[in-house]
C-alpha atoms as a printed R data frame, in Angstrom:
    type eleno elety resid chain resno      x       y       z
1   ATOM     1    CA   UNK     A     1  3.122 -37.275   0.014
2   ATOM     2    CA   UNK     A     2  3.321 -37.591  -3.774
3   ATOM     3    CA   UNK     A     3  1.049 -38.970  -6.577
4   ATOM     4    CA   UNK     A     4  2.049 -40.749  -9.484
5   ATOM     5    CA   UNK     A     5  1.791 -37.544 -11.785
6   ATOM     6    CA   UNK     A     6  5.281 -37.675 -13.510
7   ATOM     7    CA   UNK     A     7  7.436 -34.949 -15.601
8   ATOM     8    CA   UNK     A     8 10.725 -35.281 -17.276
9   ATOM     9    CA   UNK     A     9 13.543 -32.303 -17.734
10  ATOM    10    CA   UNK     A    10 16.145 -33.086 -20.034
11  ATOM    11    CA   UNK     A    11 18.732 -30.789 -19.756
12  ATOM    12    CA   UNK     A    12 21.822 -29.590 -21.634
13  ATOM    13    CA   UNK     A    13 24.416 -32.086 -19.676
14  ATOM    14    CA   UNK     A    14 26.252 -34.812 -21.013
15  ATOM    15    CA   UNK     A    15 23.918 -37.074 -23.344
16  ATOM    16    CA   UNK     A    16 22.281 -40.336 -21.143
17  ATOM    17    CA   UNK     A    17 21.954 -43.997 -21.726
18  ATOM    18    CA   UNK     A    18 19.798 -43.778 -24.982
19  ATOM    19    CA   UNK     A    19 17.533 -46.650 -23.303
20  ATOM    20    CA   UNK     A    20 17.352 -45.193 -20.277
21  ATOM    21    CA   UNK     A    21 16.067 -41.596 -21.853
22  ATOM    22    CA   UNK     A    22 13.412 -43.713 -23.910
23  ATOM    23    CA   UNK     A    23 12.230 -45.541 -20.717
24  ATOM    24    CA   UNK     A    24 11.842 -42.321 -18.896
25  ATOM    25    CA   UNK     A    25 10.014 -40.437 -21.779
26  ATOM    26    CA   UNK     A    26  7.408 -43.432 -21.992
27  ATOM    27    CA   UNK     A    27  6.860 -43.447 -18.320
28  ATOM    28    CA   UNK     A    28  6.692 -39.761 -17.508
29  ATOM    29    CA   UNK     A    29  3.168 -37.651 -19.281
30  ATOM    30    CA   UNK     A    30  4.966 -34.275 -19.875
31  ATOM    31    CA   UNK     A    31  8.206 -33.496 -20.961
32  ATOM    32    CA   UNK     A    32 10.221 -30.721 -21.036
33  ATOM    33    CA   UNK     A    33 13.312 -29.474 -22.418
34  ATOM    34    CA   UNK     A    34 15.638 -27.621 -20.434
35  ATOM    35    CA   UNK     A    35 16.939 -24.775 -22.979
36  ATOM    36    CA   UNK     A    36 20.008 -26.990 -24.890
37  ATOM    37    CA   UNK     A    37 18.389 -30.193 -23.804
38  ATOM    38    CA   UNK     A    38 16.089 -29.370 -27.138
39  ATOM    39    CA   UNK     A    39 19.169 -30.093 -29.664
40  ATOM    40    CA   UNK     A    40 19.229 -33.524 -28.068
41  ATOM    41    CA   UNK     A    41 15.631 -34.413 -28.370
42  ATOM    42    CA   UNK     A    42 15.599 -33.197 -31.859
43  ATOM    43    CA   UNK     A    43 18.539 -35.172 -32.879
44  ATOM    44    CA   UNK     A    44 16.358 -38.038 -31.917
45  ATOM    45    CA   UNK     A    45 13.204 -36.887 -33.384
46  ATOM    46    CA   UNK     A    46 11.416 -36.030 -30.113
47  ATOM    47    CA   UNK     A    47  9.229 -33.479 -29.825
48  ATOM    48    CA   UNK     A    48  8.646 -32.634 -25.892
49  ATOM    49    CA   UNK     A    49  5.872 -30.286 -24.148
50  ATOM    50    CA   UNK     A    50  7.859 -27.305 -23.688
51  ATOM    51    CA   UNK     A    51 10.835 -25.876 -24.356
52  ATOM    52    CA   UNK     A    52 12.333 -23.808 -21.083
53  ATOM    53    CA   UNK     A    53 14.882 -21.450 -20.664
54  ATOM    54    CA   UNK     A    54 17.002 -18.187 -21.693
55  ATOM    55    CA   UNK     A    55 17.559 -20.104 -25.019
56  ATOM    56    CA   UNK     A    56 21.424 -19.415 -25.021
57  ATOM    57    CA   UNK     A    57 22.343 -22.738 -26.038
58  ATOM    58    CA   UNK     A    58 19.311 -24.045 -28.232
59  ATOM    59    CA   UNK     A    59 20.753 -24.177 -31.963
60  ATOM    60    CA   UNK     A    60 19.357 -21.501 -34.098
61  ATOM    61    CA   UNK     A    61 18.161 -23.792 -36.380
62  ATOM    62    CA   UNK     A    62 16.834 -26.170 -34.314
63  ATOM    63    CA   UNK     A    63 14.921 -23.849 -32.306
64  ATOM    64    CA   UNK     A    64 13.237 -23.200 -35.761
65  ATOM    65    CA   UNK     A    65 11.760 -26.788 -35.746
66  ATOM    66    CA   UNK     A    66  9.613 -26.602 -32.877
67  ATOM    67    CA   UNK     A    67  6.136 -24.696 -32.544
68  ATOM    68    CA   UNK     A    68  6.666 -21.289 -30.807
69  ATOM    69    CA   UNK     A    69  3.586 -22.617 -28.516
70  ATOM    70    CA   UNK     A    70  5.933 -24.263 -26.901
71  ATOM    71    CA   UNK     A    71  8.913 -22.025 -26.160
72  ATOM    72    CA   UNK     A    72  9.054 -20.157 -22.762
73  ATOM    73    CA   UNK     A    73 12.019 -18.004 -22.751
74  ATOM    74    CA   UNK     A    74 12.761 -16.829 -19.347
75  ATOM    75    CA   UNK     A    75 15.037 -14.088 -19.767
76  ATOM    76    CA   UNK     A    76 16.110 -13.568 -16.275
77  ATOM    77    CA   UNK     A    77 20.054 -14.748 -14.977
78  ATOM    78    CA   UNK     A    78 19.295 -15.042 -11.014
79  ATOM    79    CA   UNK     A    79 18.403 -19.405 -11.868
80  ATOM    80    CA   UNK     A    80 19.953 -21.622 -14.435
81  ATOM    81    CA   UNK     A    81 17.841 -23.463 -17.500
82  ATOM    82    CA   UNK     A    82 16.915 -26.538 -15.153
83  ATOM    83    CA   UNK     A    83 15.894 -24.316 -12.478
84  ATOM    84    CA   UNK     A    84 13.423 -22.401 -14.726
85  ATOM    85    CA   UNK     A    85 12.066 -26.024 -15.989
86  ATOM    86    CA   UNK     A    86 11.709 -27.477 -12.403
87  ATOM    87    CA   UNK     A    87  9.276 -24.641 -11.434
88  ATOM    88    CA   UNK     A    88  7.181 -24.992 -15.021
89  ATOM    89    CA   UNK     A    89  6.883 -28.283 -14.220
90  ATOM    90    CA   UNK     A    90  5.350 -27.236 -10.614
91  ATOM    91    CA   UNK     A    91  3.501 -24.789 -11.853
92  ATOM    92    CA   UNK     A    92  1.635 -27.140 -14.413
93  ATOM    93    CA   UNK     A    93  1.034 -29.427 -10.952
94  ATOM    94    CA   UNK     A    94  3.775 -32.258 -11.697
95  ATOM    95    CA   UNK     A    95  4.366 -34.060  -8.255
96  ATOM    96    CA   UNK     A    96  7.619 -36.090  -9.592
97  ATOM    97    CA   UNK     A    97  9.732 -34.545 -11.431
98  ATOM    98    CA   UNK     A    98 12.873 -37.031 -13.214
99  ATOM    99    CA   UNK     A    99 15.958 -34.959 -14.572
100 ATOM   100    CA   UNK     A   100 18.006 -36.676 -17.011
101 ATOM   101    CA   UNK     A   101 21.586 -35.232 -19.040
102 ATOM   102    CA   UNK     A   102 22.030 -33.065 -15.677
103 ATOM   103    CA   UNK     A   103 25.545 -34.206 -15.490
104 ATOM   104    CA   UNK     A   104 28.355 -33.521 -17.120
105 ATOM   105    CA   UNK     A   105 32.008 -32.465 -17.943
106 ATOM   106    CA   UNK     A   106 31.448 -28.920 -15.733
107 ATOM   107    CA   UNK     A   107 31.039 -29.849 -12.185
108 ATOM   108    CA   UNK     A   108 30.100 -26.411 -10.604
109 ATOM   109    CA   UNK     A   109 27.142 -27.118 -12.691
110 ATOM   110    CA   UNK     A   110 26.250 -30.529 -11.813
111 ATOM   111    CA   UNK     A   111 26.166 -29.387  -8.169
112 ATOM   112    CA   UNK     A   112 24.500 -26.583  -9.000
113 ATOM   113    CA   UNK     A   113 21.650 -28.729 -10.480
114 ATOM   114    CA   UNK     A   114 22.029 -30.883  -6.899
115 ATOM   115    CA   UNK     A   115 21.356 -27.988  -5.005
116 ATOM   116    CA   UNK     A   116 17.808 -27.524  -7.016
117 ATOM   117    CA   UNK     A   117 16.750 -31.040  -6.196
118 ATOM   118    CA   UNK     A   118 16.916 -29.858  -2.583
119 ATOM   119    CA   UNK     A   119 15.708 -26.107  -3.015
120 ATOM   120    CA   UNK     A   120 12.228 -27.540  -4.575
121 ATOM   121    CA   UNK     A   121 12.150 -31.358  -2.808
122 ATOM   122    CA   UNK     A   122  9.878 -29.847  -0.264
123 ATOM   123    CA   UNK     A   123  6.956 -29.459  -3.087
124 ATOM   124    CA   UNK     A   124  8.053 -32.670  -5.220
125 ATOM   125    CA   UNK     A   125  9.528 -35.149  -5.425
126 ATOM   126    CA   UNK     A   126 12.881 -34.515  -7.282
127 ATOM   127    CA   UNK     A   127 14.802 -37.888  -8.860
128 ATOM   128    CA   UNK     A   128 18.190 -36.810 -10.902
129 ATOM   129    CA   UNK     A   129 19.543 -39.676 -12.964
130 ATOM   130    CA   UNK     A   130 23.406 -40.117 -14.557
131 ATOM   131    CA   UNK     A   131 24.715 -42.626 -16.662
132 ATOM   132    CA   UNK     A   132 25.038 -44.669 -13.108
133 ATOM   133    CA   UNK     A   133 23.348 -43.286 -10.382
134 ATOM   134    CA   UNK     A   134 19.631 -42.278  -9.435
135 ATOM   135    CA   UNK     A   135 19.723 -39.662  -6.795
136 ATOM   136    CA   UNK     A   136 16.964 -37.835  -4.507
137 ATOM   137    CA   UNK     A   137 17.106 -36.137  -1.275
138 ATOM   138    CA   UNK     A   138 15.422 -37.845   1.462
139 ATOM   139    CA   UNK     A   139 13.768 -35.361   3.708
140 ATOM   140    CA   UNK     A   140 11.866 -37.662   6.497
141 ATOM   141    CA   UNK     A   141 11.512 -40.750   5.070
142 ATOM   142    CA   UNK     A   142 12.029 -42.933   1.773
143 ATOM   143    CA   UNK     A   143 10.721 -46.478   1.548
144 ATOM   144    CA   UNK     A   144 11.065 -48.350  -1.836
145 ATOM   145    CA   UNK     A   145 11.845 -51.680  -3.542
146 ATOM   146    CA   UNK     A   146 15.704 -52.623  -4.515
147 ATOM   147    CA   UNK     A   147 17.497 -55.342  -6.094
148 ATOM   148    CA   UNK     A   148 19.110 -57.141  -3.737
149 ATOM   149    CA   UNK     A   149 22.902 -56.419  -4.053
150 ATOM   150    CA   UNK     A   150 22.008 -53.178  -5.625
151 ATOM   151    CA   UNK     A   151 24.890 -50.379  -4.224
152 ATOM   152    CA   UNK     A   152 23.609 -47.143  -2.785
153 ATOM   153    CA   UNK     A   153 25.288 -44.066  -0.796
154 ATOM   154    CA   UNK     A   154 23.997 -42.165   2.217
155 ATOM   155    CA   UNK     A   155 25.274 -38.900   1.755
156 ATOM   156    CA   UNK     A   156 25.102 -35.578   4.292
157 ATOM   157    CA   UNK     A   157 25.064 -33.004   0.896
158 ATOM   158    CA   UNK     A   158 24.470 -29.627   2.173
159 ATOM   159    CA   UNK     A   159 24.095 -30.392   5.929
160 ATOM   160    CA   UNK     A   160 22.970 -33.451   6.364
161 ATOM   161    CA   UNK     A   161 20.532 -34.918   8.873
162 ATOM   162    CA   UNK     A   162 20.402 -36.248  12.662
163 ATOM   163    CA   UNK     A   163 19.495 -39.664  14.204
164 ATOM   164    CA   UNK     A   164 19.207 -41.774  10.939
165 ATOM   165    CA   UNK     A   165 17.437 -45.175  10.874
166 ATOM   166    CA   UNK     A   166 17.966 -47.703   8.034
167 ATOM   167    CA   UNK     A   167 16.140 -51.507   7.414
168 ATOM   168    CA   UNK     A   168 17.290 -53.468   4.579
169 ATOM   169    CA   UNK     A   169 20.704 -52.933   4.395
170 ATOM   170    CA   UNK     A   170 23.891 -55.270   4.859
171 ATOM   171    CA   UNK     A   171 25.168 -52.555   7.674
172 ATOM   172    CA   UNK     A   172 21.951 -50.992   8.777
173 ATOM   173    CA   UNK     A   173 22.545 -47.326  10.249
174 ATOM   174    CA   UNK     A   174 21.157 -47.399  13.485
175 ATOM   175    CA   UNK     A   175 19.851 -43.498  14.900
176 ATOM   176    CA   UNK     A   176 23.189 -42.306  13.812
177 ATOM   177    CA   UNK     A   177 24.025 -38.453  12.785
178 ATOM   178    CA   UNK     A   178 24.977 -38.169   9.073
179 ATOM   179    CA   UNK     A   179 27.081 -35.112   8.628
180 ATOM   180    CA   UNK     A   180 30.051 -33.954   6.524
181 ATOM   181    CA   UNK     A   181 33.763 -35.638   7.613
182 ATOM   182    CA   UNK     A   182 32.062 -37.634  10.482
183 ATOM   183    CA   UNK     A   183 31.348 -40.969  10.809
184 ATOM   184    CA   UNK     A   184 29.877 -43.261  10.487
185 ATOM   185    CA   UNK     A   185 30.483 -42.858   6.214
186 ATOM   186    CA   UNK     A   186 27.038 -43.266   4.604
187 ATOM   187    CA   UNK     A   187 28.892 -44.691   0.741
188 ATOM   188    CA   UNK     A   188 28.753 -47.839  -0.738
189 ATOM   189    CA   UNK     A   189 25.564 -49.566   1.642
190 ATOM   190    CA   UNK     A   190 24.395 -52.499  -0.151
191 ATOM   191    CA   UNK     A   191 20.868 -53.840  -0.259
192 ATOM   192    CA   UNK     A   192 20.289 -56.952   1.453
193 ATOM   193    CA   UNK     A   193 16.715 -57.395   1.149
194 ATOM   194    CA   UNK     A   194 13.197 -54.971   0.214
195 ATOM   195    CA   UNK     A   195 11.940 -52.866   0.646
196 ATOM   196    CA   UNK     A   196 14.444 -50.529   2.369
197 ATOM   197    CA   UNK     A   197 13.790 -47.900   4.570
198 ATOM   198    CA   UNK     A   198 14.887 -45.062   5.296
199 ATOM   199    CA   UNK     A   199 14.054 -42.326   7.834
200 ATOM   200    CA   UNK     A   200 15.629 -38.889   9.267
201 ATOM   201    CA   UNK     A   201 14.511 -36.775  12.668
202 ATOM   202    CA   UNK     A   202 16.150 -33.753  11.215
203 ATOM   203    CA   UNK     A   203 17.872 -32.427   8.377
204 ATOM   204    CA   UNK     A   204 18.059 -34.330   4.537
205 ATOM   205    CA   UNK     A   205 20.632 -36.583   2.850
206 ATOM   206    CA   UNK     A   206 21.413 -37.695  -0.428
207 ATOM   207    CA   UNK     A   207 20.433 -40.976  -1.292
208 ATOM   208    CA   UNK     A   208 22.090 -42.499  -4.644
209 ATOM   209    CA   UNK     A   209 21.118 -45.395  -6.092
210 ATOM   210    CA   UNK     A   210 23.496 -47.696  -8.482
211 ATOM   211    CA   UNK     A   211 21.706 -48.400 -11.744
212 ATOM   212    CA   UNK     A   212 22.239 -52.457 -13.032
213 ATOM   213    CA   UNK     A   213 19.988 -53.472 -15.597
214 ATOM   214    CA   UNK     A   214 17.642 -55.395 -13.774
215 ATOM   215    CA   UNK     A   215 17.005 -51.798 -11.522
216 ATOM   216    CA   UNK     A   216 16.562 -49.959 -15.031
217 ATOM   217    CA   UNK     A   217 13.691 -52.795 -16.055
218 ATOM   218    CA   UNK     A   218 11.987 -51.967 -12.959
219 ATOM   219    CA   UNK     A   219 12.663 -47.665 -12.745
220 ATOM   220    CA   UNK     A   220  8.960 -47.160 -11.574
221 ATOM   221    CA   UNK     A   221  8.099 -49.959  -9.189
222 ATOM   222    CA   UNK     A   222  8.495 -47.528  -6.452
């Protein structure tokens, strides 16, 4: 369904694994700035693509640093900053689109940026990553290399899905429902050999992926 062409939002969350932000802006071609997200890139002298969003948290002063070629300021209140950066990226063509400092102390907001993985998942592929976790909703199907051991949830966000097929996994989930406070629980699966698969009749859950090192040397195999 997708290509390989790859965009990165940093947003205004708390700040990520240093390494992990560096590995991301090498791998992805355009990257974006979700409003605040800006005074983090600047305090590590990078200079992204664009700059997106109503511009209430971008420092004064460092919004002076940056070209205004690259500032979009969306005025309007009905979407938040990483909403408004998700569809520049689409609208520029990007297929994958990585959000990274999406997470943080305010948790209304964190889910809020959950929901836009699945509002837009249907055009790209979405991939949110936290200090710990990569997450992505899995609308049909998801097949991909893990480390073996690697910990990863199931989880029926916003629904969930019916009749549920997994291969690779220490307890496989065999065309089971996934939905909120039923069982069977979709949390802490563990990969027992690649590459897993994943697939869904109806509906979409949340698949989140543990990070170890050896899974952040490898963030793009899949």
């Amino acid at each position: 369904m997708y290509n390989n062409k790859k965009a990165l939002i940093i947003c205004n969350g708390d700040p990520p694994q240093e390494k992990m932000l560096y590995k991301l802006w090498e791998l992805c071609e355009f990257h974006v700035a979700a409003d605040g997200g800006a005074n983090l890139l600047h305090s590590l002298n990078l200079i992204p693509d664009a700059i997106v969003g109503d511009f209430d948290s971008l420092k004064p002063e460092v919004k002076k640093q940056f070209s205004n070629s690259i500032l979009f300021h969306i005025t309007e209140q009905n979407t938040n900053d990483a909403d408004k950066a998700v569809r520049h990226c689409l609208q520029k063509g990007f297929t994958e689109i990585n959000l990274i400092a999406a997470d943080g102390a305010r948790q209304d907001q964190f889910l809020s940026n959950l929901e836009i993985l699945l509002k837009y998942s249907p055009k790209a592929r979405l991939i949110l990553w936290s200090q710990m976790e990569r997450m992505e909703f899995i609308l049909s199907s998801w097949k991909g290399n893990l480390p073996k051991g690697t910990t990863i949830s199931l989880l029926p966000l916003f629904g969930g899905a019916s009749r549920v097929e997994t291969h690779g996994l220490e307890f496989n989930i065999n065309n089971h429902d996934l939905l909120p406070g039923k069982s069977p629980s979709g949390v802490s699966n563990i990969v027992k050999s690649s590459p897993i698969s994943i697939t869904l009749q109806n509906g979409h859950i949340l698949l989140v992926v543990q990070i170890s090192e050896n899974f952040l040397s490898n963030i793009f195999s899949n």
